[in-house]
C-alpha positions as CSV (number, residue, x, y, z in Angstrom):
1,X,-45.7,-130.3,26.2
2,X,-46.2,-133.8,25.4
3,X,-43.9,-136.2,24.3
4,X,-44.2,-140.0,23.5
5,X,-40.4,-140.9,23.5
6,X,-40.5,-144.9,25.8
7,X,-37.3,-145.8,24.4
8,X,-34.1,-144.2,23.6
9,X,-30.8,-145.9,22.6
10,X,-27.5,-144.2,22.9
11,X,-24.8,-145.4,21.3
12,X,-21.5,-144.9,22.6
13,X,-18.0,-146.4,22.8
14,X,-15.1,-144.0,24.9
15,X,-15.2,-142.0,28.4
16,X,-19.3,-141.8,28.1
17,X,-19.0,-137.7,29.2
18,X,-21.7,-137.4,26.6
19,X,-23.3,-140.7,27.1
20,X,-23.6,-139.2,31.1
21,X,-24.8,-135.7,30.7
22,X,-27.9,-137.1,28.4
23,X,-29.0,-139.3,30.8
24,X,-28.8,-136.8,34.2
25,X,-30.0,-134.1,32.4
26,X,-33.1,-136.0,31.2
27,X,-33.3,-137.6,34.9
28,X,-33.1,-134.3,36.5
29,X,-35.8,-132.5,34.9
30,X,-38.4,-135.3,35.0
31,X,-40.7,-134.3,32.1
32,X,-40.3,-137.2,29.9
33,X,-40.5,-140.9,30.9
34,X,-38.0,-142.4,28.9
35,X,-36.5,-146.0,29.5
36,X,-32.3,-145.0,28.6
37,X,-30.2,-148.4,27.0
38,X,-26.9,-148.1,25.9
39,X,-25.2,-149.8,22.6
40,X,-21.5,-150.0,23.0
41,X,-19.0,-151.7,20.3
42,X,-16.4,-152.0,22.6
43,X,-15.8,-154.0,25.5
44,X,-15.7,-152.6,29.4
45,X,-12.0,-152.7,29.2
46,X,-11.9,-150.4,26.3
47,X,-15.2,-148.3,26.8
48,X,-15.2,-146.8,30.2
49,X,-19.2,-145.3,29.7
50,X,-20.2,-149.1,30.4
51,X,-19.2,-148.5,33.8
52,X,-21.1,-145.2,33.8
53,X,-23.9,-146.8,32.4
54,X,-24.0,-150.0,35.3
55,X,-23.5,-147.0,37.7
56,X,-26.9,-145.5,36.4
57,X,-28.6,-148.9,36.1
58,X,-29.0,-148.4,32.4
59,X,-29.4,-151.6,30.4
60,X,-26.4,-152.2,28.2
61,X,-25.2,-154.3,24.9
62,X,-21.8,-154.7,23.9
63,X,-21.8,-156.0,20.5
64,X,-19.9,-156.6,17.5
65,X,-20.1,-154.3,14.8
66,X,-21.3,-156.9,12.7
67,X,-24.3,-157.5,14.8
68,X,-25.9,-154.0,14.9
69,X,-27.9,-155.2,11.7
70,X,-29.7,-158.2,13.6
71,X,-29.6,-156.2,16.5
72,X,-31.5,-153.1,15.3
73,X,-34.2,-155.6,13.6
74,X,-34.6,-157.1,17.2
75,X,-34.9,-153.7,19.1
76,X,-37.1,-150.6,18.4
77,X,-36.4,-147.5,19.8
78,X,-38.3,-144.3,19.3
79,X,-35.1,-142.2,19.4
80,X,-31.1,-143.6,19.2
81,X,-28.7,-141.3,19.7
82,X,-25.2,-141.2,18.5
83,X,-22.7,-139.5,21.8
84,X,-19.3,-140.1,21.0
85,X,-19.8,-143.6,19.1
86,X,-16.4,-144.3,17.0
87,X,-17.8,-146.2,13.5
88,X,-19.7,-144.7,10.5
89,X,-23.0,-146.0,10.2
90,X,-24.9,-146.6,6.9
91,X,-28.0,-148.4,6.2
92,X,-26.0,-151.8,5.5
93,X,-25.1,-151.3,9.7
94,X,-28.4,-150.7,11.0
C-alpha cells in the first residue's frame, strides 16, 4: 500500500514513551518514508523526550505556547500527532 506521508510532527512535552515507540516502530518496519520532528512546549530540563528525540536524530522545536500559531503557519506537515502533549489545543493555538 502506498502512502504519501513526508512529514510528521509529534507533539510532545513529558517522558516521550509515546513520543519513542512512534518513531521505532515506524523505523523498524520501513514501509513509509517519513521525515519524524518533534514540537515540545517545555524545555529539556522539564521534557525528558527532547533527549529521546536528539538520541534519534529527530529535528526538534521547543517553543512557547504562544508561538504554535506563527509556528504552524511556517511549517506544513502532512500528519501531527498529539503523544502525551500537556495543553488543549483549539484553532486560536494552531
Amino acid at each position: 500500500m502506498e502512502n504519501n506521508i513526508k512529514n510528521v510532527l509529534i507533539m510532545a512535552s513529558g517522558v516521550g514513551s509515546n513520543f519513542e515507540a512512534i518513531v521505532k516502530y515506524f523505523k523498524k518496519i520501513k514501509r513509509f518514508d517519513i521525515k519524524f520532528k518533534l514540537l515540545c512546549n517545555k524545555k529539556e530540563i522539564e521534557a525528558p523526550v527532547i533527549k529521546k528525540a536528539q538520541k534519534l536524530n529527530i529535528e526538534t522545536f521547543v517553543l512557547d505556547f504562544c508561538d504554535f500559531s506563527s509556528f504552524f503557519q511556517n511549517h506544513k506537515f502532512d500528519l501531527v500527532v498529539m503523544a502525551g502533549f500537556y495543553r488543549n489545543l483549539n484553532e486560536k493555538n494552531i
